[in-house]
DRENKOL-497122 format. One line per field, with one value per atom (N, C-alpha, C, CB): residue number from 1; residue in one letter; atom name; x, y, z. Coordinates in Angstrom, 2 decimals. Glycine has a CB too. Example, Ala and Ser with C-alpha at 12.3 -4.5 7.8 and 13.67 -1.06 7.14 Angstrom:
! DRENKOL-497122
seq 1,1,1,1,2,2,2,2
type A,A,A,A,S,S,S,S
atom N,CA,C,CB,N,CA,C,CB
c1 13.19,12.30,13.20,11.31,12.85,13.67,12.90,14.08
c2 -5.69,-4.50,-3.30,-4.47,-2.25,-1.06,0.03,-0.60
c3 7.80,7.80,7.80,9.05,7.08,7.14,7.87,5.72
! end
This chain:
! DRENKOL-497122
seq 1,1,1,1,2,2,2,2,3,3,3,3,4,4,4,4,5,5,5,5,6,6,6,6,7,7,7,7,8,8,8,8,9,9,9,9,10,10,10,10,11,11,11,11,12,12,12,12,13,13,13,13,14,14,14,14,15,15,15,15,16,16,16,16,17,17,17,17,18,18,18,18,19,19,19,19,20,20,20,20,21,21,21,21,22,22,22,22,23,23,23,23,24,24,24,24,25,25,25,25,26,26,26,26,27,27,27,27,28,28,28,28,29,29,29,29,30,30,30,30,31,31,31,31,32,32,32,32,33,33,33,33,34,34,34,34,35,35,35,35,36,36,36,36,37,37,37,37,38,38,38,38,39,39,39,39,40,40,40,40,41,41,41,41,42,42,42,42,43,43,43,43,44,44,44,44,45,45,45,45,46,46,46,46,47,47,47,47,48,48,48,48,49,49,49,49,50,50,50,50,51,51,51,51,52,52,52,52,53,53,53,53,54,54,54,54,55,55,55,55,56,56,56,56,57,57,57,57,58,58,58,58,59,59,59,59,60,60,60,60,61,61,61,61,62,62,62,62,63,63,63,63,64,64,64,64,65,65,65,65,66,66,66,66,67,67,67,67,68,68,68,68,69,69,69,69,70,70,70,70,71,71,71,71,72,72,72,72,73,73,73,73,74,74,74,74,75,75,75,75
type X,X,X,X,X,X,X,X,X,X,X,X,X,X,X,X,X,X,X,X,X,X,X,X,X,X,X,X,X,X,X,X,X,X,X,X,X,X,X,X,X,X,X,X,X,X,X,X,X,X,X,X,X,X,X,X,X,X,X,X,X,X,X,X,X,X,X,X,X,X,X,X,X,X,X,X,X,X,X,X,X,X,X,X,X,X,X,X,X,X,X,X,X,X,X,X,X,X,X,X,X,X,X,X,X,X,X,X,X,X,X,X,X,X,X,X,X,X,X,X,X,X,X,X,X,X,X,X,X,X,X,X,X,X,X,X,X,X,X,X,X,X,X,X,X,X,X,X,X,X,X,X,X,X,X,X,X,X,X,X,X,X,X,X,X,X,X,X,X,X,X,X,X,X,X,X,X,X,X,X,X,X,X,X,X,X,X,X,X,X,X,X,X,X,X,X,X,X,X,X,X,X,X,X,X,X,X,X,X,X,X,X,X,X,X,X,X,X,X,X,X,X,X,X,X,X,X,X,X,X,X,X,X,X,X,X,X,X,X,X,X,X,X,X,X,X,X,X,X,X,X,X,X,X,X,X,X,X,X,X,X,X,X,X,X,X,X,X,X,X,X,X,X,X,X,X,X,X,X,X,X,X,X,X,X,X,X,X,X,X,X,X,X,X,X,X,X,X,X,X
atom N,CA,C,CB,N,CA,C,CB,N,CA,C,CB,N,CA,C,CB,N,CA,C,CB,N,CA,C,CB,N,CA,C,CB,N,CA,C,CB,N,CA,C,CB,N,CA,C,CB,N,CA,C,CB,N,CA,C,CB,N,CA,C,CB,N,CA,C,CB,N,CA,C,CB,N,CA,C,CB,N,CA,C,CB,N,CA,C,CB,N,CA,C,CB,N,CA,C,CB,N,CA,C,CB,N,CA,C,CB,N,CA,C,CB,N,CA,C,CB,N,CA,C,CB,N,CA,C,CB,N,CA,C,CB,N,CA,C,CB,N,CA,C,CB,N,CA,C,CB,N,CA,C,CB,N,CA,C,CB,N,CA,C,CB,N,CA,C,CB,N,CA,C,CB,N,CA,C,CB,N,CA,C,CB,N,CA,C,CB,N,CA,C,CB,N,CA,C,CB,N,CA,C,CB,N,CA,C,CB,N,CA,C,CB,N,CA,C,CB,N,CA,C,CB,N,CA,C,CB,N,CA,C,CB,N,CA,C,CB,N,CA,C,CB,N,CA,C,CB,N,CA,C,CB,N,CA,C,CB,N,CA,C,CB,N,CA,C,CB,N,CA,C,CB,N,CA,C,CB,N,CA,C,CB,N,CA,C,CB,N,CA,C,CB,N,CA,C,CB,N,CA,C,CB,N,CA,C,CB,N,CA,C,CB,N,CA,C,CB,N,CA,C,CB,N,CA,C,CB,N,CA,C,CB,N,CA,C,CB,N,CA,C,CB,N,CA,C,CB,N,CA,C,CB,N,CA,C,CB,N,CA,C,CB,N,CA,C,CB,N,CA,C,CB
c1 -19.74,-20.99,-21.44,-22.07,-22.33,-22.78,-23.93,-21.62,-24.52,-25.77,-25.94,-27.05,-26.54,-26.13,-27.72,-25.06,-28.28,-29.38,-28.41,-30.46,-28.91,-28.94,-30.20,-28.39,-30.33,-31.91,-31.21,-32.49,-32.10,-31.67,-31.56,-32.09,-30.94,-30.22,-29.25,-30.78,-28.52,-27.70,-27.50,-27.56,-26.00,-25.83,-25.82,-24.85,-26.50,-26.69,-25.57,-28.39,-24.76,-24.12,-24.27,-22.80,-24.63,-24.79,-23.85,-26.39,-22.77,-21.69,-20.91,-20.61,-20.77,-19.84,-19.10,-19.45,-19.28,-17.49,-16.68,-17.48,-15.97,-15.01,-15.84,-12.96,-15.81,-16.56,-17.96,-16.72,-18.77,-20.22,-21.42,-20.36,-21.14,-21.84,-22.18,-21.35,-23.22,-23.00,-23.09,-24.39,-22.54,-22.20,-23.24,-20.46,-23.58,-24.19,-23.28,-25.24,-23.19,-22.13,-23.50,-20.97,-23.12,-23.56,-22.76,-24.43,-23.24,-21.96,-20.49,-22.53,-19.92,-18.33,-18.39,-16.90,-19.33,-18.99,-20.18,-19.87,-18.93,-19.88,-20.84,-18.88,-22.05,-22.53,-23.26,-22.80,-23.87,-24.29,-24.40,-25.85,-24.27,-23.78,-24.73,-22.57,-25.23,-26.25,-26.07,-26.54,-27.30,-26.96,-27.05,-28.04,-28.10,-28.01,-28.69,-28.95,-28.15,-28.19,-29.83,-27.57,-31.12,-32.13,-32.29,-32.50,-31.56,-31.78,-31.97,-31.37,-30.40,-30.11,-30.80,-28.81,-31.12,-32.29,-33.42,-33.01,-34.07,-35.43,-34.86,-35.82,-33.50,-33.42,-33.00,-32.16,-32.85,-33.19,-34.47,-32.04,-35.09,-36.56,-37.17,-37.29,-36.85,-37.88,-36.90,-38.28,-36.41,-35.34,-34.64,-36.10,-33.80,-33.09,-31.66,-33.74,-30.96,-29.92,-28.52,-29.93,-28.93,-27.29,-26.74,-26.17,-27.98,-27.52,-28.43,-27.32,-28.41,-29.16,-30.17,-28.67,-29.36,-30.31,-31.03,-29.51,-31.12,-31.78,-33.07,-30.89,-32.38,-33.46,-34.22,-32.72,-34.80,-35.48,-36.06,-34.34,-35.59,-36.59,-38.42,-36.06,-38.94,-40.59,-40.94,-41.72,-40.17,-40.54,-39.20,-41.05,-39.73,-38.06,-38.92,-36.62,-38.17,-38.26,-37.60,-37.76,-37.42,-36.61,-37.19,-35.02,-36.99,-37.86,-37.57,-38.01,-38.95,-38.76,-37.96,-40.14,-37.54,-36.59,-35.84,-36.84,-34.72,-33.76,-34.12,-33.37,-35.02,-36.10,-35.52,-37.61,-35.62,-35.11,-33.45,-35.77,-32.93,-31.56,-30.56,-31.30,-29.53,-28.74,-27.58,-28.54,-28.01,-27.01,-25.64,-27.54,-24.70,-23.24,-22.22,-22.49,-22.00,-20.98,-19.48,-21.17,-19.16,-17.25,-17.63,-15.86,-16.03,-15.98,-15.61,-14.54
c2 -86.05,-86.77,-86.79,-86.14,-87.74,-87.90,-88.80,-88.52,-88.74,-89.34,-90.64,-87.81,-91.43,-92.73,-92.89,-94.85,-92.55,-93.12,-94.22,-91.70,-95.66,-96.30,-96.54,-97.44,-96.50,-96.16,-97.03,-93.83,-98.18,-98.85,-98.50,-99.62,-96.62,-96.44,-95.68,-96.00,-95.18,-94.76,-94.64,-94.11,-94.13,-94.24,-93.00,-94.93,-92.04,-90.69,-90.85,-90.43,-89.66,-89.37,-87.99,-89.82,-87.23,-85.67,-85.76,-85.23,-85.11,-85.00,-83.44,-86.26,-83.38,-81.73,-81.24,-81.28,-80.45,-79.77,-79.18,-78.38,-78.53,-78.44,-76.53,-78.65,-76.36,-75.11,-74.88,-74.85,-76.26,-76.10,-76.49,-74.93,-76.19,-76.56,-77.97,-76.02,-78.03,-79.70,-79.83,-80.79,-81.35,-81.77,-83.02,-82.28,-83.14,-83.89,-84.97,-83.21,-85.80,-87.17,-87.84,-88.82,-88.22,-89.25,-90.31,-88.92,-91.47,-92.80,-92.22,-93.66,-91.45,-90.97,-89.79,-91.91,-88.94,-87.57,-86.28,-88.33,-85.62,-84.05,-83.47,-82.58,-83.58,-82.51,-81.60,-82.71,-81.35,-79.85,-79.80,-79.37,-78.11,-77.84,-77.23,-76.98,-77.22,-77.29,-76.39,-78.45,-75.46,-74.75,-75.82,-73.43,-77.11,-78.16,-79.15,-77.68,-80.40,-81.65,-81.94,-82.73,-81.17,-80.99,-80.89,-80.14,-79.59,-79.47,-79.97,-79.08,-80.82,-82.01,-83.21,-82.47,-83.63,-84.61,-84.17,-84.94,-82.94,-82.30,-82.71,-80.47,-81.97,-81.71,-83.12,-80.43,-84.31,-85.41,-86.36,-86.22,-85.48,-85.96,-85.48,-86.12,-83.79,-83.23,-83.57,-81.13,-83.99,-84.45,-82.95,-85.59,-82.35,-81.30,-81.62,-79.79,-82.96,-83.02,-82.58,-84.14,-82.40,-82.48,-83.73,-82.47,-84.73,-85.82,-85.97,-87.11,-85.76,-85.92,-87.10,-85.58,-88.16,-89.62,-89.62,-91.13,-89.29,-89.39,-88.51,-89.05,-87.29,-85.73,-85.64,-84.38,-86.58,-87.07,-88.80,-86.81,-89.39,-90.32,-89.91,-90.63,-91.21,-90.76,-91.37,-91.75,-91.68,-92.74,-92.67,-94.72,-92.80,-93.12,-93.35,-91.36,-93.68,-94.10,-93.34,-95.29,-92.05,-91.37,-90.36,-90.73,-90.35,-89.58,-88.50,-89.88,-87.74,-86.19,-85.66,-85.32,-86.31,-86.10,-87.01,-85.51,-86.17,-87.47,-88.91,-87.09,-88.56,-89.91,-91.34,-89.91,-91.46,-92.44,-93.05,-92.24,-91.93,-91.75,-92.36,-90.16,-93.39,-93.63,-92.86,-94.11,-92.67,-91.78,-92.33,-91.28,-91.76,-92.38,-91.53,-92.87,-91.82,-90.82,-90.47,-90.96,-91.54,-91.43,-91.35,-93.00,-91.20,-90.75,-92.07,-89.36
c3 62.16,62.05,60.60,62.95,60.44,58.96,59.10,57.90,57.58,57.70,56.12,57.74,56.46,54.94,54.69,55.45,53.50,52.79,51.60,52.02,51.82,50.58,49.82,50.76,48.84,48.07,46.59,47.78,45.63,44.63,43.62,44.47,43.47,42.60,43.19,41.57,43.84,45.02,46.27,45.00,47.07,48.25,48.87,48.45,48.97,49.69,50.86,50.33,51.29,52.40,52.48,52.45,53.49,54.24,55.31,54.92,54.94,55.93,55.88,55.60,57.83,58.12,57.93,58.84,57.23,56.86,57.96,55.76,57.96,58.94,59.49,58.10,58.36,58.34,59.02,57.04,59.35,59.53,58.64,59.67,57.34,56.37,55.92,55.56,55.59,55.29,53.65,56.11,53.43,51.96,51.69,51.77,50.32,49.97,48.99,49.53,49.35,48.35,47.64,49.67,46.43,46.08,45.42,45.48,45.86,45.26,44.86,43.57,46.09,46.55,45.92,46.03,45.71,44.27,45.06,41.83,45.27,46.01,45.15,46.33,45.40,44.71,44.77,44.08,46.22,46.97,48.58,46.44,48.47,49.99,50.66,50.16,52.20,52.90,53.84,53.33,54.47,55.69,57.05,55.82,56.40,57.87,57.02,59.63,57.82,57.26,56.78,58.38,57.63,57.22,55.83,57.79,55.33,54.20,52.79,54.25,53.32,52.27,52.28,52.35,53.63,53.27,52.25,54.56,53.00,51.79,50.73,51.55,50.10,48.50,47.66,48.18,48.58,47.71,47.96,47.71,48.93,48.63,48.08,49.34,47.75,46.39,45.01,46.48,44.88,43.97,43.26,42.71,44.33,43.76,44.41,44.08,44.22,44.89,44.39,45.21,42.78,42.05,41.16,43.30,41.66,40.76,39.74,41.42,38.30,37.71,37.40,37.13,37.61,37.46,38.57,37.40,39.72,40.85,40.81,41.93,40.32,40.01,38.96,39.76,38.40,37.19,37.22,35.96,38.14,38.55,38.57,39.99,38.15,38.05,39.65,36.45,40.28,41.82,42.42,41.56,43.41,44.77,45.93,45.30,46.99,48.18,49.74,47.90,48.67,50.38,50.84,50.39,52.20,53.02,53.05,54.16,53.60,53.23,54.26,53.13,55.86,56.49,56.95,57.21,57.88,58.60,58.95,59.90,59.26,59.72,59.48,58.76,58.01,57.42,56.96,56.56,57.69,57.24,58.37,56.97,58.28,58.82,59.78,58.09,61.21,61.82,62.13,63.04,61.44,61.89,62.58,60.69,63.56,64.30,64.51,65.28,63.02,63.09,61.66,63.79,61.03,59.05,58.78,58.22
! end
């Protein structure tokens, strides 16, 4: 399972590792790991995702949870 924010400066993906953990992609490039997909939503709505252009924006548009986030159920 996995989850797709597109937002007009990237494409967020939160997806399961094999292990349990979840991953945070941005535009195809890992860059942090989650105890649950919750999490990773928060940390690119408080802008602590790993991507620097995103995490230094003065404005964005993504929600503080899943809410807004695209549920997809195959890879």
């Amino acid at each position: 399972m996995k989850y797709k924010l597109e937002t007009d400066v990237s494409e967020f993906i939160i997806r399961q590792e094999p292990l349990g953990l979840w991953d945070l992609w941005v535009d195809s490039m890992p860059t942090r790991t989650f105890l649950t997909p919750e999490d990773a939503a928060k940390a690119v709505h408080e802008q602590d995702s790993g991507y620097i252009i995103w995490d230094q924006l003065k404005e964005h548009d993504a929600p503080p949870d899943l809410s807004g986030w695209e549920k997809l159920d195959k890879d």
